[in-house]
C-alpha positions as CSV (number, residue, x, y, z in Angstrom):
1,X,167.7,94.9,2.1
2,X,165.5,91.9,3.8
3,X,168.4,90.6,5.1
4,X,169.7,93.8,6.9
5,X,165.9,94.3,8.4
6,X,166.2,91.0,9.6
7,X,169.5,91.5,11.2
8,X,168.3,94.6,12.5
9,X,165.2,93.5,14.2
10,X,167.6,90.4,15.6
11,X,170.0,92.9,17.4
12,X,166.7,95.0,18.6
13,X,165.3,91.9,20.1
14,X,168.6,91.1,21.3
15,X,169.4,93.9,23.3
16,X,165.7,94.2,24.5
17,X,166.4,90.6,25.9
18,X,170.2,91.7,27.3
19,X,167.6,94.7,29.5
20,X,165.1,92.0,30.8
21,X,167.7,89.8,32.3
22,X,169.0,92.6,34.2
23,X,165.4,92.7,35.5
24,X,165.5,89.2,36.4
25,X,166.5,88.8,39.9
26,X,165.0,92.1,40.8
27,X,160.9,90.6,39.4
28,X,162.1,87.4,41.0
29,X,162.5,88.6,44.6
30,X,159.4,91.1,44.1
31,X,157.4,88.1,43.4
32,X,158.9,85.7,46.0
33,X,158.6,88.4,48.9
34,X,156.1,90.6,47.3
35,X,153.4,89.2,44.8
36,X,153.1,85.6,47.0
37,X,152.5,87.0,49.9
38,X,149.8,89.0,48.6
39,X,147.7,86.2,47.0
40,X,148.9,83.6,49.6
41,X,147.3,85.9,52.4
42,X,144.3,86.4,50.2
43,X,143.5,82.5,49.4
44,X,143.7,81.5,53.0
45,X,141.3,84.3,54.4
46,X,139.1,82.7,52.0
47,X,139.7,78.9,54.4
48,X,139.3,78.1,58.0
49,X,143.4,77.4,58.0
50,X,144.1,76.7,61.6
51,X,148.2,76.5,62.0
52,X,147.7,74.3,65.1
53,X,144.9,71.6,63.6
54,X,145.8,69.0,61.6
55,X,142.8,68.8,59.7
56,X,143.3,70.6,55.9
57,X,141.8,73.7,55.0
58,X,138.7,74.0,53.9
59,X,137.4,76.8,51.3
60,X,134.2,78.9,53.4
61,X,134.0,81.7,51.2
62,X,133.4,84.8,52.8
63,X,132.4,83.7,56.2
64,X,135.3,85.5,57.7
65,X,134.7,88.2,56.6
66,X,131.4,88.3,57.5
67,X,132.6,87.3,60.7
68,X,135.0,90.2,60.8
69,X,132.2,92.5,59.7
70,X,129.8,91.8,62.4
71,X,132.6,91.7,65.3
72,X,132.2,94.9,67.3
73,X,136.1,94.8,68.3
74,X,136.9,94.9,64.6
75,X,135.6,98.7,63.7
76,X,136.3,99.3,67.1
77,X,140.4,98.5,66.6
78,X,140.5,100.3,63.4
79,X,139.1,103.6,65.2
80,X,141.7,103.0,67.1
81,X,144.1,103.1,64.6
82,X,141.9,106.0,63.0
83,X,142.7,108.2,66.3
84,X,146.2,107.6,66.3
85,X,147.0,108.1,63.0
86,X,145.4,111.7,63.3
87,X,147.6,112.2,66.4
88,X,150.4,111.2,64.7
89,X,150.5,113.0,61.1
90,X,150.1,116.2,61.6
91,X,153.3,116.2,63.3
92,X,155.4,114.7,60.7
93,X,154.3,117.3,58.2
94,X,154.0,121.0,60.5
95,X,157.0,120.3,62.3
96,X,159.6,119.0,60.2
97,X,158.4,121.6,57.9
98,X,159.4,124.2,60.3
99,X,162.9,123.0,61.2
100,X,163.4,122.9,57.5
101,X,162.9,126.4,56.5
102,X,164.9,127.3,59.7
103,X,167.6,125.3,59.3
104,X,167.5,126.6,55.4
105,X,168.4,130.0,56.3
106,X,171.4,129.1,58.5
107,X,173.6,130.7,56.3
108,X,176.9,129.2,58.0
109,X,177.3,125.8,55.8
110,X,179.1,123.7,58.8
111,X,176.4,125.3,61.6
112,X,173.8,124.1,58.9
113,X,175.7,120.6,58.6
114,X,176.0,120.1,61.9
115,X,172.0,121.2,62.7
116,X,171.4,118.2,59.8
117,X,173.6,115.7,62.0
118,X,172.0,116.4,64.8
119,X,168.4,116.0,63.3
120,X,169.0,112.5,62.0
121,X,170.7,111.1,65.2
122,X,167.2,109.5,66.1
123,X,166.8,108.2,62.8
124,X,169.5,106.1,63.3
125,X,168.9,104.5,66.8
126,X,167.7,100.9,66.7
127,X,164.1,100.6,67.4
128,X,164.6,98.4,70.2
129,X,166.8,101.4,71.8
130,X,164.0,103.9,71.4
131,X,161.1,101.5,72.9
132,X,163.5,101.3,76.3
133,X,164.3,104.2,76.3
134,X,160.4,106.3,76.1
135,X,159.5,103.6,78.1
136,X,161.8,104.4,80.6
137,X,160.8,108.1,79.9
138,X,157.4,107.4,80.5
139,X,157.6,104.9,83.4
140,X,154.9,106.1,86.0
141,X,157.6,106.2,89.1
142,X,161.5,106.7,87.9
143,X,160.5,108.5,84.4
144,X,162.7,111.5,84.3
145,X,158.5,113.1,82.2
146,X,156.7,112.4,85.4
147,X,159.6,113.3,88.0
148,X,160.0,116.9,85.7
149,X,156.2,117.4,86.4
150,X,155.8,116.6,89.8
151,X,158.8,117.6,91.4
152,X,159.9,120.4,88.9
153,X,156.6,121.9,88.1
154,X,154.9,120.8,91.1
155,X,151.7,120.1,88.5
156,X,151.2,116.6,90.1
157,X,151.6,114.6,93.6
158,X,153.1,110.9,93.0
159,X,149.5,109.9,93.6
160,X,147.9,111.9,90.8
161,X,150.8,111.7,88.0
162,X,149.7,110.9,84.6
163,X,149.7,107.0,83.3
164,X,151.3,107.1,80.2
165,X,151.4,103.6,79.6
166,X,149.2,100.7,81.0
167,X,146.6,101.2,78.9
168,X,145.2,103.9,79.8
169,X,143.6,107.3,77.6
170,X,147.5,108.8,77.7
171,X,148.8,105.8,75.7
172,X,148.1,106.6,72.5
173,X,149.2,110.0,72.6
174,X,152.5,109.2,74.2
175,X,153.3,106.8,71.3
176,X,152.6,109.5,68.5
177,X,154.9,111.9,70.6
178,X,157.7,109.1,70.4
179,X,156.6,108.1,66.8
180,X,156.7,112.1,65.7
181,X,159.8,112.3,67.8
182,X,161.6,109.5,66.3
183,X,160.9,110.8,62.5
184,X,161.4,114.1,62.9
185,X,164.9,114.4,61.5
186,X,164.1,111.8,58.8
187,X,161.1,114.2,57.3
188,X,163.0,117.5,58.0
189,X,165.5,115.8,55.3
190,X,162.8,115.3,52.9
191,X,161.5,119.0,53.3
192,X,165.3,120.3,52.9
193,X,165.8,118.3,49.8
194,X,162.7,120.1,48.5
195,X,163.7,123.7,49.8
196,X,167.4,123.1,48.0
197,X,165.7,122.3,44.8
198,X,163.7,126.1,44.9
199,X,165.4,128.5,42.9
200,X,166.0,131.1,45.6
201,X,165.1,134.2,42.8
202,X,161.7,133.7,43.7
203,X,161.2,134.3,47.4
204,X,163.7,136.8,47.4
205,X,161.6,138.3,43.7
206,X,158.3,138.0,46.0
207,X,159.9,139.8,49.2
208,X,160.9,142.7,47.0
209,X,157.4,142.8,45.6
210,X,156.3,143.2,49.0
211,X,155.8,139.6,49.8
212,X,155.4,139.1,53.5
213,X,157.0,135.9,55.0
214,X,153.9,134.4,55.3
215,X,152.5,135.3,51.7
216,X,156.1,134.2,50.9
217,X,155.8,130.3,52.1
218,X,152.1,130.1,50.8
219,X,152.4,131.0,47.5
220,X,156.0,130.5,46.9
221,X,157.5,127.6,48.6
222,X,154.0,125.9,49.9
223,X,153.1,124.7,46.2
224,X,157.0,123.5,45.4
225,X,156.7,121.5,48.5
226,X,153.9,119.8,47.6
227,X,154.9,117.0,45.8
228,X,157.1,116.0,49.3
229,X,153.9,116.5,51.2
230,X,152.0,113.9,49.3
231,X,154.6,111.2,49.0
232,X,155.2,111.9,53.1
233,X,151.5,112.1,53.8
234,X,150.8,108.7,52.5
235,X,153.8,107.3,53.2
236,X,153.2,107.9,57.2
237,X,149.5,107.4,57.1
238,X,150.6,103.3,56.1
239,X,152.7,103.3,58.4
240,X,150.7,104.8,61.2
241,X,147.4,102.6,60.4
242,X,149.6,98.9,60.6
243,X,151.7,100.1,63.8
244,X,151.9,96.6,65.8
245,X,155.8,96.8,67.4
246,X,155.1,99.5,69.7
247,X,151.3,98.3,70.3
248,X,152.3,95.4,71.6
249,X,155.1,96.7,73.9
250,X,153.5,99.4,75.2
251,X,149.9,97.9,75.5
252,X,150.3,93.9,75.2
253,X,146.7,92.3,74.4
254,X,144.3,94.1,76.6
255,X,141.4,94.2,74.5
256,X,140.2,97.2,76.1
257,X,142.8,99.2,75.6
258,X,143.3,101.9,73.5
259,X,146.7,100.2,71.7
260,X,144.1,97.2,70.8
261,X,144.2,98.2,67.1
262,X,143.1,96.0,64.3
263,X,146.7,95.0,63.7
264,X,146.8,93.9,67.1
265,X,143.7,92.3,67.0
266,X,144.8,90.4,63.7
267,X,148.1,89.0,65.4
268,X,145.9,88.1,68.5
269,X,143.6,85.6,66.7
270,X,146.4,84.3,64.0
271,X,149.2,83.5,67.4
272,X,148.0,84.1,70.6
273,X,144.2,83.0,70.7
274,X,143.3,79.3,70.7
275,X,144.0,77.0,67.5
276,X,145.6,80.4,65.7
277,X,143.3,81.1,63.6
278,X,144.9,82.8,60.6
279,X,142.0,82.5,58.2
280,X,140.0,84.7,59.9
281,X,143.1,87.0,61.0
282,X,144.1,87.3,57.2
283,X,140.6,88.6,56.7
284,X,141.2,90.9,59.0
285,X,144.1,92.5,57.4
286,X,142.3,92.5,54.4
287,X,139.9,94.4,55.6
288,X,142.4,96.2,56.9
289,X,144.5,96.4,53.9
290,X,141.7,98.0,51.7
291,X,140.5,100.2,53.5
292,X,143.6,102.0,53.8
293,X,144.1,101.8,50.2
294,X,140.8,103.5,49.6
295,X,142.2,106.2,52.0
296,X,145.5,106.0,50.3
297,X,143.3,107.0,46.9
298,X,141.4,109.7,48.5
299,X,144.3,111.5,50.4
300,X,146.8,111.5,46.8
301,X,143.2,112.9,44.7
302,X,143.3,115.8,47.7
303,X,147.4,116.3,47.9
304,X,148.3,115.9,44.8
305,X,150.1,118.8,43.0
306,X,148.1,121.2,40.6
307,X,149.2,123.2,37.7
């Protein structure tokens, strides 16, 4: 009887083991691309590491992020960020959730397929592709944006035409457009996905009720969406607080303007500025990195799904 216990704990521990190495190379390469990076980016805002001196690092504690603290330009770039980011995720939740629901009740399965395809054609463009081409879009002179408003609309003379780029108040705004433009397929997907997955008894048990359409999404298909809303909602505000490729196209390093975020700001001092100083620009994103945790917390408490 001790014997067959014995054998039978061998072959639990046994096939435990045969699960773990399946696990293997997946924790390795979470640790060597993941975990590392984290605590290696943590230990050397803690140093005055200069990649271009060739003295070693020396531990300073938290003088750089004291140093971040008491920069103006640091709370300065993360409003920034702030401003954009509420430009920017409204419309990957409103829209997409309205081409959703109306490409849900396209009732002819190839017209709906085809509405789908359609949709995720910009979700598959290269992201160089899409920076050349709203940059040509935009472009103050030859962009087809500007030639509809002046010459079409008659809005604007080529003297007064809006500065989308440059720098200037429009910048911002015009890269949300392009961001919300570029996802919008993507996140229609995600709200489709969700809309297939309601049983389609319960609008249609609501409307015979008397349900208006509105009454209908609220308390019907609002709630069922919500887990979607969360994950995309948090998801996109991560993404919209550490935007740095189309920053640095469409804005470069002008401190003063409005594409001076703190992830610009961080890439300025660690490659750009003097002896690179990537202590202090890994305290940055630190600082950086936290606080949109923090906001990360707050938003699933507020989105999360109840009952």
């Amino acid at each position: 009887m001790a014997q067959a216990t014995i054998a039978q704990r061998f072959w639990v521990f046994r096939e435990g083991a045969n699960v773990w190495l399946f696990l293997v190379p997946t924790l390795a390469f979470f640790v060597g691309y993941q975990v590392y990076p984290i605590f290696r980016v943590l230990w050397i805002s803690f140093t005055d590491f200069q990649y271009l001196s060739n003295e070693p690092a020396n531990w300073i504690w938290f003088d750089n992020y004291v140093e971040a603290f008491n920069d103006p330009l640091m709370w300065k770039s993360l409003w920034r960020a702030t401003y954009f980011t509420l430009m920017f995720l409204p419309g990957t939740i409103i829209l997409p959730l309205l081409l959703a629901i109306l490409v849900d009740r396209v009732s002819n399965p190839k017209l709906a397929t085809l509405y789908r395809v359609i949709l995720l054609i910009p979700a598959v463009i290269p992201s160089t592709l899409i920076f050349v081409l709203w940059k040509w879009m935009y472009n103050y002179q030859v962009g087809p944006i500007n030639h509809f408003l002046v010459e079409t609309l008659g809005l604007f003379t080529l003297y007064n035409a809006p500065q989308w780029l440059g720098g200037t108040p429009l910048t911002l705004p015009a890269v949300a457009i392009m961001e919300v433009w570029w996802g919008l397929g993507y996140h229609t997907i995600f709200f489709l996905a969700g809309l297939a997955a309601i049983p389609k008894e319960l609008p249609e048990a609501a409307r015979i009720d008397g349900a208006t359409e509105w009454q209908v999404f609220w308390h019907v298909t609002r709630p069922r969406l919500a887990p979607i809303m969360m994950i995309l909602i948090v998801l996109r505000f991560g993404t919209a607080m550490a935007v740095i490729d189309e920053y640095l196209i469409f804005g470069g390093f002008n401190r003063d303007s409005p594409t001076y975020t703190w992830t610009i700001f961080m890439y300025d001092q660690a490659f750009k500025l003097g002896l690179w100083r990537q202590g202090f620009a890994a305290a940055i994103g630190m600082i950086g990195a936290i606080a949109m945790m923090i906001v990360m917390v707050i938003l699933i408490r507020i989105f999360r799904p109840r009952g």
